[in-house]
N, C-alpha and C positions, 0 to 999 in steps of 0.2 A: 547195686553192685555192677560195676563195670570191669571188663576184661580189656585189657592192652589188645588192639589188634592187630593180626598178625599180618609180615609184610608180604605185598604183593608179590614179590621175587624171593622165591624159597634161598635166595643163595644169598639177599642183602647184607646178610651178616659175616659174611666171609672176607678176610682181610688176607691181603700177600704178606708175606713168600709163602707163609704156611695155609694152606688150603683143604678143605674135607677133600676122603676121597670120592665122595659123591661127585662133586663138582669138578675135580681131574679128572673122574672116568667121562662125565660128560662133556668136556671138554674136548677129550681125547677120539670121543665116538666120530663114527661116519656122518651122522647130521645130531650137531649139537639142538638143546632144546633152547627156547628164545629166552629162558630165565637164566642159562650158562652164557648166551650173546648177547645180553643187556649186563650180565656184571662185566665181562670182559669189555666193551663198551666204555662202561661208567668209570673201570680201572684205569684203562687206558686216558678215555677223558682227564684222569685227575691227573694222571702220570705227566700228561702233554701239560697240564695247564701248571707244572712247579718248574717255574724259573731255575734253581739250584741244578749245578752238575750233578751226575750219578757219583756214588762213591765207590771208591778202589774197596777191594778186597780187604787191603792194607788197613783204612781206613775204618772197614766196619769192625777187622778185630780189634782194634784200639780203641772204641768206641767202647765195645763189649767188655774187655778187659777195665776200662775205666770205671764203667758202670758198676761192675763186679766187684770191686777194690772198696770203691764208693760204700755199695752194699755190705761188704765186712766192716769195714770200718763203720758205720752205723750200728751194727748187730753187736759191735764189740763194746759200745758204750751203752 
């Protein structure tokens, strides 16, 4: 019997925009702890390394809205 083990950076599993507030308040503190400065890091790193432009505001709610639409429309059949 083997146990998945668990990751070395308590925060590894954290994805943007939405965030624990664990990891905002430690972000937020006066000296962040090095597992808040290695995701921020790694974030960043991945942020830098995607060629595509950011997108407009505009942008993400027509995405949202598509998706949404998408999704009843599937639910409905």
């Amino acid at each position: 019997m083997s146990a998945s083990p668990k990751p070395l950076n308590r925060y590894a599993y954290e994805t943007p925009p939405f965030v624990s507030a664990e990891l905002n308040a430690d972000l937020d503190s006066e000296t962040p702890s090095a597992d808040a400065l290695e995701w921020l890091r790694a974030i960043h790193d991945a942020r830098m390394a995607d060629p595509r432009p950011r997108l407009t505001s505009e942008q993400v709610g027509e995405n949202l809205r598509a998706r949404h639409e998408a999704r009843l429309k599937r639910d409905e059949a």
